[in-house]
C-alpha positions in Angstrom: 79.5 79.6 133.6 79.2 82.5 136.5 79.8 86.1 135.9 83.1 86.8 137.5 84.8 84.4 134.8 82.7 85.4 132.0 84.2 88.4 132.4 87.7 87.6 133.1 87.5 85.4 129.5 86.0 88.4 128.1 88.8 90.8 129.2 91.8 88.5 128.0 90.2 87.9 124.5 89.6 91.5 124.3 93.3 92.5 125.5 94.7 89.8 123.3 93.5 90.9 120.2 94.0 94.5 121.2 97.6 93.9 121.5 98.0 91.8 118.3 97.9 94.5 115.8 100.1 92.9 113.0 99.7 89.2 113.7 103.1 87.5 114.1 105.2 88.4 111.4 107.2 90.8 113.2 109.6 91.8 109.4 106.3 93.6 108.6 106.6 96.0 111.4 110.7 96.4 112.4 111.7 98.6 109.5 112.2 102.0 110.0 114.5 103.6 107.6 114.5 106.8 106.7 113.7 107.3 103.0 116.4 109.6 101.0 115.2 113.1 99.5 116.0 115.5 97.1 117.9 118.9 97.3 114.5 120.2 97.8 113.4 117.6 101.0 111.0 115.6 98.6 111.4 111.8 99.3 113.1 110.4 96.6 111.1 106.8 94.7 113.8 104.3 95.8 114.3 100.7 93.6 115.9 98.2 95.9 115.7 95.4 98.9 115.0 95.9 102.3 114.4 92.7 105.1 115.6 92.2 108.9 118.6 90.8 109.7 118.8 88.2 112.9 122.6 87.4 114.6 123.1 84.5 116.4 126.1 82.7 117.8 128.9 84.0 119.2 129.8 87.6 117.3 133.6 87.2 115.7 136.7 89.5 118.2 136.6 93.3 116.9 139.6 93.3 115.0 138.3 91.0 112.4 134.6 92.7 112.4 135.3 96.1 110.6 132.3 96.4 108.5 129.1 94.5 108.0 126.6 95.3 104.9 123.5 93.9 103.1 124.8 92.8 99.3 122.7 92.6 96.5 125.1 91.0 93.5 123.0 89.7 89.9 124.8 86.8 90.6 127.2 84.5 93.0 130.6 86.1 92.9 133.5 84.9 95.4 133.5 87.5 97.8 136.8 88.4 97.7 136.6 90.2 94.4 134.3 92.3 95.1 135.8 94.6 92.8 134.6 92.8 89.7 131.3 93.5 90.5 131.3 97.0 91.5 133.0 97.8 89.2 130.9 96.7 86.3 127.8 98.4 88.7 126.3 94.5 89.7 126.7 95.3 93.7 125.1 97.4 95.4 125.5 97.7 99.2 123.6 98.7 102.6 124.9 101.2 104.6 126.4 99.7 107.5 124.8 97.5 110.4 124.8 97.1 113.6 127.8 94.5 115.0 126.2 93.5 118.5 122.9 93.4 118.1 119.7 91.0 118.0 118.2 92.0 114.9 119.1 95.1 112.6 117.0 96.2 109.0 118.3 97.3 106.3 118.0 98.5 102.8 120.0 98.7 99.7 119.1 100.9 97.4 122.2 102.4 96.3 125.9 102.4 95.2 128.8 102.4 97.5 129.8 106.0 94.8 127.4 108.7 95.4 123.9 109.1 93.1 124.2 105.8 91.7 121.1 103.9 92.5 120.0 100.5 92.5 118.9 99.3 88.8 115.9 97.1 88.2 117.3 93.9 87.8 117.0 90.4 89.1 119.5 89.8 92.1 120.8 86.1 92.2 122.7 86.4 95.2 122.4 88.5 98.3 124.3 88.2 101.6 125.2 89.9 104.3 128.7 90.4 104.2 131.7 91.4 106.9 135.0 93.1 106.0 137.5 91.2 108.3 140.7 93.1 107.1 142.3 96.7 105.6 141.9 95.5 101.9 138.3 96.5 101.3 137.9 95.5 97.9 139.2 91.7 99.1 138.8 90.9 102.8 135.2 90.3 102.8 132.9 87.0 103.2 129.1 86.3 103.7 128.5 85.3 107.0 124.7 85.0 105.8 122.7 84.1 102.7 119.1 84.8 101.7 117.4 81.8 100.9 114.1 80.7 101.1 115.0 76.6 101.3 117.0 77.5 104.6 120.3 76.2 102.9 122.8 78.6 102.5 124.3 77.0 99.6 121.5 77.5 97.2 120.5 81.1 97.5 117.1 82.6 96.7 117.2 85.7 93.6 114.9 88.5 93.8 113.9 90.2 91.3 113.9 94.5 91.8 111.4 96.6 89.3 111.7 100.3 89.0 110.8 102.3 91.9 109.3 99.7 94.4 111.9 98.0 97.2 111.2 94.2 97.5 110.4 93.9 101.4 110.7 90.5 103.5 114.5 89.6 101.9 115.6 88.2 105.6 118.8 87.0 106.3 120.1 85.1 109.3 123.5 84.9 110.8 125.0 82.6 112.7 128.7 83.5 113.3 128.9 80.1 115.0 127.6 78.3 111.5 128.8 80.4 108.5 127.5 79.5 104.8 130.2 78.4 102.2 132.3 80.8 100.5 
């Protein structure tokens, strides 16, 4: 093998691994979210769910796409009494995402009412959800499920222990395919 190409192979391997710094995962490296603090600027420990949301197909007119969250529920409710469970404190909620976007993260580690955190629990069903109309305790639906067969209709649980968030929880949507309700 001559020089001149010894060196060329030498160069790409080295730039090649030089730019790979986190392999190929890229959920590992996408979230950036600020963490909450105290009265006194001290981060707060958070208890929750965080993962990377990917939107495919074609994204629903604006009039039907007034909010879109990240649910944790302990277990499969119909989305469209929502008020059951947050009521009884089994849903906690994101704060809102992105509508036109590739990918968005997210977290849930709260409440919808302030101070009311995430409790340890084991989460049986988590979507992310989209409020299509005014009523916002019964116009919602999951327009994406976490699961880690791939088929929406049998979500994947998580379970949540105190004061750690459970990374990696990612979601898909595909407006174009959406799971059962």
């Amino acid at each position: 093998m001559n020089k001149p190409f010894r060196y060329f192979l030498f160069a790409f391997f080295a730039l090649t691994v030089l730019s790979c710094n986190r392999g190929l995962n890229p959920a590992d490296s996408v979230v950036n979210i600020p963490l909450p603090t105290d009265t006194t600027g001290t981060t707060t420990h958070l208890t929750g769910i965080s993962g990377l949301v990917t939107f495919r197909g074609t994204f629903p007119p604006a009039d039907s796409l007034l909010e879109l969250r990240a649910v944790a529920l302990y277990r499969k409710y119909p989305l469209d009494s929502l008020v059951y469970a947050f009521a009884n404190g089994q849903a906690f909620f994101s704060d809102t995402l992105p509508f036109h976007a590739d990918t968005a993260s997210y977290i849930i580690y709260k409440n919808l009412t302030p101070g009311v955190p995430v409790t340890p629990h084991e989460y049986g069903y988590i979507v992310i959800a989209q409020r299509y109309g005014a009523d916002y305790f019964s116009d919602w639906r999951a327009v994406g499920v976490y699961s880690l067969s791939g088929n929406d209709s049998l979500p994947s649980s998580v379970t949540v222990l105190k004061d750690s968030v459970i990374g990696g929880v990612n979601m898909t949507v595909d407006y174009d395919h959406l799971p059962p309700q």
